[in-house]
mmCIF file of the C-alpha atoms, coordinates in Angstrom:
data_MODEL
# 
_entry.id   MODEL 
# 
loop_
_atom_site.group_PDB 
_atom_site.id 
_atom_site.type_symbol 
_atom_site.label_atom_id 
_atom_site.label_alt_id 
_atom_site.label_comp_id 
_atom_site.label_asym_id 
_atom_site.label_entity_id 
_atom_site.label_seq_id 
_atom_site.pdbx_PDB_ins_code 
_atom_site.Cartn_x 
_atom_site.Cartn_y 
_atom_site.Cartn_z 
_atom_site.occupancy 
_atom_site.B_iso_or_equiv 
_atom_site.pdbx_formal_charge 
_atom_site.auth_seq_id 
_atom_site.auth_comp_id 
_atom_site.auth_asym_id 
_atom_site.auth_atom_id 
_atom_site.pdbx_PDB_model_num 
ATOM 1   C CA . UNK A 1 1   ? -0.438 -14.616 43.346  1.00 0.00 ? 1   UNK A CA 1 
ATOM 2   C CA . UNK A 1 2   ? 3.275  -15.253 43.787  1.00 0.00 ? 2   UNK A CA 1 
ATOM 3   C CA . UNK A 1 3   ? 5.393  -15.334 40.486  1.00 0.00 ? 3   UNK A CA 1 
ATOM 4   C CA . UNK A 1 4   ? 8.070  -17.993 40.889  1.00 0.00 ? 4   UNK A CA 1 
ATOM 5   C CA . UNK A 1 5   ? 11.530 -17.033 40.528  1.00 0.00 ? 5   UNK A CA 1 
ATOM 6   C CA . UNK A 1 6   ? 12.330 -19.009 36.987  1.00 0.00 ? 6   UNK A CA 1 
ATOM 7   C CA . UNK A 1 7   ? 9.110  -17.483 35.590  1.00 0.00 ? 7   UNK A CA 1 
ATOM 8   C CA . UNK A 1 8   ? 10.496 -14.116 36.272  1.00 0.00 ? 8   UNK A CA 1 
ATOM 9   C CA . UNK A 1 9   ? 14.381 -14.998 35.126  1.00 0.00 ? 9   UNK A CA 1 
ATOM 10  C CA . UNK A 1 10  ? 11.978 -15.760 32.312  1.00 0.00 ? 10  UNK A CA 1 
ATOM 11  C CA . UNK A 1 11  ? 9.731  -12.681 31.297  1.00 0.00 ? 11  UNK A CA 1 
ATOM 12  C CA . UNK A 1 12  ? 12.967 -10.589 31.966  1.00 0.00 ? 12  UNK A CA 1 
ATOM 13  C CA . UNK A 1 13  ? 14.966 -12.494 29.531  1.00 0.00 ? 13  UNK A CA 1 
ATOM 14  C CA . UNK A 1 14  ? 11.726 -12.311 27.289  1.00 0.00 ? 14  UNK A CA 1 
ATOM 15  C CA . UNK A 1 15  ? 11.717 -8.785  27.501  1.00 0.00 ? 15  UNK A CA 1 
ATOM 16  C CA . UNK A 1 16  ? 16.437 -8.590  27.017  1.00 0.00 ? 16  UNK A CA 1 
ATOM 17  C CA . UNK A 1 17  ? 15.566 -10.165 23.855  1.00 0.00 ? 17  UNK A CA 1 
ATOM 18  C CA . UNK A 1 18  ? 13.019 -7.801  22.527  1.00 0.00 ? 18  UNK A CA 1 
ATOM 19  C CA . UNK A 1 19  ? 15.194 -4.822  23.253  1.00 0.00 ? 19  UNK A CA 1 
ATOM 20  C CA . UNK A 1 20  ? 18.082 -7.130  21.265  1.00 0.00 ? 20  UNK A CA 1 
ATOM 21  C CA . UNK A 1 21  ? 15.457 -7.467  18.635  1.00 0.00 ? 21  UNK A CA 1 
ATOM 22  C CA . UNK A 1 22  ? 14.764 -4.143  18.785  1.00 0.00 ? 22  UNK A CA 1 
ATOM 23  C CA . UNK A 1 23  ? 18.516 -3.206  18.148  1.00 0.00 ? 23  UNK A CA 1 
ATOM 24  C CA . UNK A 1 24  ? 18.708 -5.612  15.294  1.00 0.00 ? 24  UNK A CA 1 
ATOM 25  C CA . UNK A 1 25  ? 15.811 -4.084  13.080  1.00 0.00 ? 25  UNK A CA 1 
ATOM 26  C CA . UNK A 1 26  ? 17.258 -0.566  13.576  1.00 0.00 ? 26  UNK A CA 1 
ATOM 27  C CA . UNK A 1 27  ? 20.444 -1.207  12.477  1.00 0.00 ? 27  UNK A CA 1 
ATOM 28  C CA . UNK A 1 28  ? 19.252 -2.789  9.714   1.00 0.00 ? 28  UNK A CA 1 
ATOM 29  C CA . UNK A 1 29  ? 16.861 -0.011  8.356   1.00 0.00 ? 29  UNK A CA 1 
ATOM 30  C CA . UNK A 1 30  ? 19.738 2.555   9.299   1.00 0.00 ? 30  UNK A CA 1 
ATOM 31  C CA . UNK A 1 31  ? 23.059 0.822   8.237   1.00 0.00 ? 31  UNK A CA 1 
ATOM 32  C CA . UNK A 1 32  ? 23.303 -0.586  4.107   1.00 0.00 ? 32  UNK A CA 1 
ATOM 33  C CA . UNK A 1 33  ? 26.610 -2.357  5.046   1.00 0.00 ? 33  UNK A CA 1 
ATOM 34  C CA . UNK A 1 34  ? 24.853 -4.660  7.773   1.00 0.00 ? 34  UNK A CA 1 
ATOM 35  C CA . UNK A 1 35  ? 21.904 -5.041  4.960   1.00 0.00 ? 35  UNK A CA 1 
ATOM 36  C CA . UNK A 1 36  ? 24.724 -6.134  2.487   1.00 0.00 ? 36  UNK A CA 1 
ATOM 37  C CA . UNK A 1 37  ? 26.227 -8.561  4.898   1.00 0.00 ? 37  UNK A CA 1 
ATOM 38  C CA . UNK A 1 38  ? 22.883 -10.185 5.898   1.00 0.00 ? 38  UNK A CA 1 
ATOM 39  C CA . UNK A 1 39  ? 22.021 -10.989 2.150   1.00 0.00 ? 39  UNK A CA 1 
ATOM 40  C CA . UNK A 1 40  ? 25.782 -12.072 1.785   1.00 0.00 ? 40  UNK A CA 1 
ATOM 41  C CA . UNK A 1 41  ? 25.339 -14.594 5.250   1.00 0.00 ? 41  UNK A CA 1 
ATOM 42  C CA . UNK A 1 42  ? 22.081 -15.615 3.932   1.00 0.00 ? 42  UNK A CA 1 
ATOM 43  C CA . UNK A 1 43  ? 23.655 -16.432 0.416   1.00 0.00 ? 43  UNK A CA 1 
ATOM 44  C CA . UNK A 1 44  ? 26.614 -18.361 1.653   1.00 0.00 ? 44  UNK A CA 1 
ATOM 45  C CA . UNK A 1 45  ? 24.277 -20.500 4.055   1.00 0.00 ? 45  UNK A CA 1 
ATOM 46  C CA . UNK A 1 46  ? 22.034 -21.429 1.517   1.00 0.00 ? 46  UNK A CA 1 
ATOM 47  C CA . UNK A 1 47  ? 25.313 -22.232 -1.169  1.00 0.00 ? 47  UNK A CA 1 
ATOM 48  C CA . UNK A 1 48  ? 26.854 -24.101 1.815   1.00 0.00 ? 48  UNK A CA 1 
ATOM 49  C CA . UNK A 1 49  ? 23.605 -26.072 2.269   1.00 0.00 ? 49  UNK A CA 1 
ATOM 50  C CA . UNK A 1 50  ? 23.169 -26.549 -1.656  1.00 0.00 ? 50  UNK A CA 1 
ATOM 51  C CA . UNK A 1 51  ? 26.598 -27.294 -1.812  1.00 0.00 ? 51  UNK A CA 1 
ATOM 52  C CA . UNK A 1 52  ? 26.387 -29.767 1.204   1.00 0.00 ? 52  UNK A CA 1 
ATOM 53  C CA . UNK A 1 53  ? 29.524 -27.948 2.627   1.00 0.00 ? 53  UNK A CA 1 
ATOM 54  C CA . UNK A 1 54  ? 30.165 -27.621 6.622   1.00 0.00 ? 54  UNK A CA 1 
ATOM 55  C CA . UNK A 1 55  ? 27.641 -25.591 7.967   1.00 0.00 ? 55  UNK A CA 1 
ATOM 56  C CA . UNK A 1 56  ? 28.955 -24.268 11.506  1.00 0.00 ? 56  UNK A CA 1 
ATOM 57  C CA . UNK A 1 57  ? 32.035 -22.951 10.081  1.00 0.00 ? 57  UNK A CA 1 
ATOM 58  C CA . UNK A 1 58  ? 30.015 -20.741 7.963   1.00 0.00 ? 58  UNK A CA 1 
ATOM 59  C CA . UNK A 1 59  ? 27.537 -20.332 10.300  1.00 0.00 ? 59  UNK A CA 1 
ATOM 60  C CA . UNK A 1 60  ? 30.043 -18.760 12.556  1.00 0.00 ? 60  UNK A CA 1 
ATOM 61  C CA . UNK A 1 61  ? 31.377 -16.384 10.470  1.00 0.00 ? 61  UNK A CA 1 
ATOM 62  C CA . UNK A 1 62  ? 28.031 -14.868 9.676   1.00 0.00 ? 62  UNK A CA 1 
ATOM 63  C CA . UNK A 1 63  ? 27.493 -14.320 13.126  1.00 0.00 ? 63  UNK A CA 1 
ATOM 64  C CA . UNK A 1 64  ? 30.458 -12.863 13.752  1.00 0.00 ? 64  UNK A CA 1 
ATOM 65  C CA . UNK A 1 65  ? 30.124 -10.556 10.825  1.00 0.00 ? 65  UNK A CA 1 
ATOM 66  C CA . UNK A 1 66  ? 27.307 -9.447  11.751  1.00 0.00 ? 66  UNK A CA 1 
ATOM 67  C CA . UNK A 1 67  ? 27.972 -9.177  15.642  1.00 0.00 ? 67  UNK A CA 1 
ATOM 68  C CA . UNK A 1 68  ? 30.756 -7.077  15.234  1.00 0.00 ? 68  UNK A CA 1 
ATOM 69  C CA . UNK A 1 69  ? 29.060 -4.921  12.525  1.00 0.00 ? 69  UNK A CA 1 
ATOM 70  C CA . UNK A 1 70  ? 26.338 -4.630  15.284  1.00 0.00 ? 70  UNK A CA 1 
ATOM 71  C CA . UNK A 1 71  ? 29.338 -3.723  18.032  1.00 0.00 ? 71  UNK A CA 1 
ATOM 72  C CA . UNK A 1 72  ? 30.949 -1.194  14.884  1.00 0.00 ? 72  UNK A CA 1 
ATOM 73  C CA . UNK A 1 73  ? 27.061 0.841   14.557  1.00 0.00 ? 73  UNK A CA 1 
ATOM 74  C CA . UNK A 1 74  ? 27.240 0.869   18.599  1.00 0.00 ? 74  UNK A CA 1 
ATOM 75  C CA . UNK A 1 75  ? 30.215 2.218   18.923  1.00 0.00 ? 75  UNK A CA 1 
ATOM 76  C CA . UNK A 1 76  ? 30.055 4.839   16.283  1.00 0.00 ? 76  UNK A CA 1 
ATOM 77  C CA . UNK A 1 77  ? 26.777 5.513   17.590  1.00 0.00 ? 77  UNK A CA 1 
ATOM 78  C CA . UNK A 1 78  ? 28.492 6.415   21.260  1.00 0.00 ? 78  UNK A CA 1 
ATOM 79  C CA . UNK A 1 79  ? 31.416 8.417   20.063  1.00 0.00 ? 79  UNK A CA 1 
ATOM 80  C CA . UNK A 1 80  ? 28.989 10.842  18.117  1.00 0.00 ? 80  UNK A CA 1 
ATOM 81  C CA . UNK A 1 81  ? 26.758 11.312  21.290  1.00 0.00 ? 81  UNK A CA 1 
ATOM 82  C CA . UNK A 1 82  ? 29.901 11.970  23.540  1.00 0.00 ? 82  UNK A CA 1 
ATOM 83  C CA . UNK A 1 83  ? 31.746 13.964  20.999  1.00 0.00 ? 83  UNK A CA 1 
ATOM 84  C CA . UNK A 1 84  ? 29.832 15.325  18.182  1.00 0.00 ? 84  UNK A CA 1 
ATOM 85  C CA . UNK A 1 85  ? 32.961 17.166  16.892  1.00 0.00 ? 85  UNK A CA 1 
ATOM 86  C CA . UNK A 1 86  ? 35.858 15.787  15.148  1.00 0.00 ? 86  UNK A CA 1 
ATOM 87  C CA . UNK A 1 87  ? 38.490 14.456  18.221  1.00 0.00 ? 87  UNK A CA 1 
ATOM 88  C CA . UNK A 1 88  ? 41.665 12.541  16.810  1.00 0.00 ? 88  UNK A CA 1 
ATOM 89  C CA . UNK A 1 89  ? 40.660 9.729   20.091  1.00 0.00 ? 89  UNK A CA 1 
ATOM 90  C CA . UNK A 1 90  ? 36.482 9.327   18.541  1.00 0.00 ? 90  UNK A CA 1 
ATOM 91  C CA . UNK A 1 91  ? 38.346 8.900   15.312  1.00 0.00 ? 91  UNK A CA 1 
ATOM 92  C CA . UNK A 1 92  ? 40.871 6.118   16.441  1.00 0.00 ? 92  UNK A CA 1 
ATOM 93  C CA . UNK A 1 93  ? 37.106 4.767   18.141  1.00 0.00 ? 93  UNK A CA 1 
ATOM 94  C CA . UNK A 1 94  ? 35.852 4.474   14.806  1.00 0.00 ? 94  UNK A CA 1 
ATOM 95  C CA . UNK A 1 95  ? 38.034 3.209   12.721  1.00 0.00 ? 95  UNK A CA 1 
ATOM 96  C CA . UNK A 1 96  ? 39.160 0.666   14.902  1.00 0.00 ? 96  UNK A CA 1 
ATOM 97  C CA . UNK A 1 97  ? 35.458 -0.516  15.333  1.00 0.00 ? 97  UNK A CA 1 
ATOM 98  C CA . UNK A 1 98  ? 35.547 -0.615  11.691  1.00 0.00 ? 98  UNK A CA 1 
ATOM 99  C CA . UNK A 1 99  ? 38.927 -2.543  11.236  1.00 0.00 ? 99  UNK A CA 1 
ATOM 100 C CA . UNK A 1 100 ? 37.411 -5.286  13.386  1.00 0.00 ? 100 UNK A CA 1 
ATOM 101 C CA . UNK A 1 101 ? 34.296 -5.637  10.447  1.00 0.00 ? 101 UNK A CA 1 
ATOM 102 C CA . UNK A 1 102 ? 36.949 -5.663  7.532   1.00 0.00 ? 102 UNK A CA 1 
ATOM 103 C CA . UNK A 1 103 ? 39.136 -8.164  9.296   1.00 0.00 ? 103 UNK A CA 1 
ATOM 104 C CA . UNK A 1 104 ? 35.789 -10.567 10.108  1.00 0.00 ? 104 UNK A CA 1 
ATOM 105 C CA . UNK A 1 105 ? 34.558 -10.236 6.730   1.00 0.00 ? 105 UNK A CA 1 
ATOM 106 C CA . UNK A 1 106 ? 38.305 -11.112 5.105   1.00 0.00 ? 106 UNK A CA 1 
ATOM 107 C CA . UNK A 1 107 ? 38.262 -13.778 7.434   1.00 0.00 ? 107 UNK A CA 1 
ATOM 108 C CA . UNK A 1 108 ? 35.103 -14.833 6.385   1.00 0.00 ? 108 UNK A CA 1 
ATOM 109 C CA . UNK A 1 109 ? 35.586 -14.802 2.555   1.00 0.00 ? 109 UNK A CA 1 
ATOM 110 C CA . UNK A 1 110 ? 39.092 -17.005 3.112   1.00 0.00 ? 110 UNK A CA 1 
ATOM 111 C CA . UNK A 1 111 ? 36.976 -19.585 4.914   1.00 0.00 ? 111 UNK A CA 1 
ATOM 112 C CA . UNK A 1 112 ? 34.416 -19.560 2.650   1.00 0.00 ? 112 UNK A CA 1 
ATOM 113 C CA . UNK A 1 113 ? 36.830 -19.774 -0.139  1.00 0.00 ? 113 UNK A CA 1 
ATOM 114 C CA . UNK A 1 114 ? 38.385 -23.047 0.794   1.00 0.00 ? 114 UNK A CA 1 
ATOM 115 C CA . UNK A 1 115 ? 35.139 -24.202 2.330   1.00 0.00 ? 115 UNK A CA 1 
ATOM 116 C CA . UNK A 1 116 ? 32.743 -23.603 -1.212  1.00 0.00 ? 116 UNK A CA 1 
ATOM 117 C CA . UNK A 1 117 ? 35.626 -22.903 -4.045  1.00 0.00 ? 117 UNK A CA 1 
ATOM 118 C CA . UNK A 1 118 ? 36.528 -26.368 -4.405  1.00 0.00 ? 118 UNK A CA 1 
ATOM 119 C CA . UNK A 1 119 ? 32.826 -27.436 -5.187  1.00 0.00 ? 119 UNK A CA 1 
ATOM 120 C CA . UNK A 1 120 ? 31.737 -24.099 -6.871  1.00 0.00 ? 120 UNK A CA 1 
ATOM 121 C CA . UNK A 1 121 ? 34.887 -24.839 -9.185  1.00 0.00 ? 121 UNK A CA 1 
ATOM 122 C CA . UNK A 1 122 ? 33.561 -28.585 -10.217 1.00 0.00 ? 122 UNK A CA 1 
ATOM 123 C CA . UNK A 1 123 ? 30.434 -26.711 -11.091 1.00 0.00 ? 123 UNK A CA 1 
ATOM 124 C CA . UNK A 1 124 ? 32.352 -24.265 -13.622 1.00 0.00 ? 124 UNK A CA 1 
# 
């Protein structure tokens, strides 16, 4: 029996997204900072939706949040294999990886500040 072409494209995407799966539960059993910002995402989606605030906006910045916290455990990850001691270059690596997490999840607070603050303050 001949598999089609699209139900192929299919069971290999199938199988890309278990690997991506995969990825996602081990860097949240290994990493407390992308535990921290899941519960925070999950908590500012469900006070946006209580709060009947925009959605994608916040949406957004939880997934890039946690994309780039997923990019920050990669890279780390590849600059200990490849140079397991100190280097002033692995160290630029990581910090850099880690500037780009700090800088989402600023961004993310400001937007979440003027998207919830004005309706979290008519609560107080």
């Amino acid at each position: 029996m001949r598999t089609s072409g699209s139900a192929l494209n299919l069971r290999r995407w199938w199988r890309s997204a278990g690997f991506a799966w995969a990825g996602i539960r081990q860097v949240y059993h290994s990493q407390a900072n992308f535990r921290i910002e899941v519960w925070a995402g999950v908590l500012a989606l469900t006070l946006t939706v209580l709060l009947r605030a925009p959605l994608p906006p916040i949406m957004l910045c939880c997934a890039l949040v946690l994309s780039l916290e997923l990019i920050n455990t990669a890279v780390e990850a590849v600059v200990d294999l490849v140079s397991p001691q100190f280097h002033p270059l692995a160290k630029v690596a990581k910090d850099a990886a880690a500037a780009a997490v700090l800088v989402a999840s600023i961004g993310a607070l400001l937007v979440g500040a003027v998207l919830l603050g004005p309706a979290l303050w008519q609560l107080l």
